[in-house]
C-alpha positions, 0 to 999 in steps of 0.5 A: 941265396936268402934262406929262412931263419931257422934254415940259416940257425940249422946250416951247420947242422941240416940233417940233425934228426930233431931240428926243433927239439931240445938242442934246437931251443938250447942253442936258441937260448943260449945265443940270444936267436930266441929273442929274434925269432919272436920278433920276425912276422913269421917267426922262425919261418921268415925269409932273411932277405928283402929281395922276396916278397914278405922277406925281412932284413935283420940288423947286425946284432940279430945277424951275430945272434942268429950265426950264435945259435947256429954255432951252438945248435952245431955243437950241442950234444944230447947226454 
């Protein structure tokens, strides 16, 4: 199932209350998503699968550092 970027960043963490706040941007620039994100046409919201129209496909490394930020985004805590 193809799912947007910042779906696949969130999954470990979907009904995190602030998914675009400050743990959102952390996890993002801590793993390197951030520099993906900004080269999708649609940013954040692009689908990551060419089966749909507008879809993108991400090479390898994007994969590694969409999959860190969700790692992070998961386990970020607020203090």
């Amino acid at each position: 199932m193809a799912h947007t970027a910042d779906t696949n960043i969130r999954i470990g963490k979907l009904t995190a209350p602030e998914p675009h706040g400050t743990t959102w941007e952390t996890a993002l620039g801590e793993s390197g998503a951030d520099e993906v994100l900004a080269k999708l046409p649609r940013g954040p919201g692009t689908v990551l699968s060419r089966q749909f129209r507008g879809g993108h496909e991400l090479s390898a490394v994007s994969w590694q550092r969409l999959s860190g930020g969700a790692g992070s985004s998961a386990t970020t805590r607020r203090c």
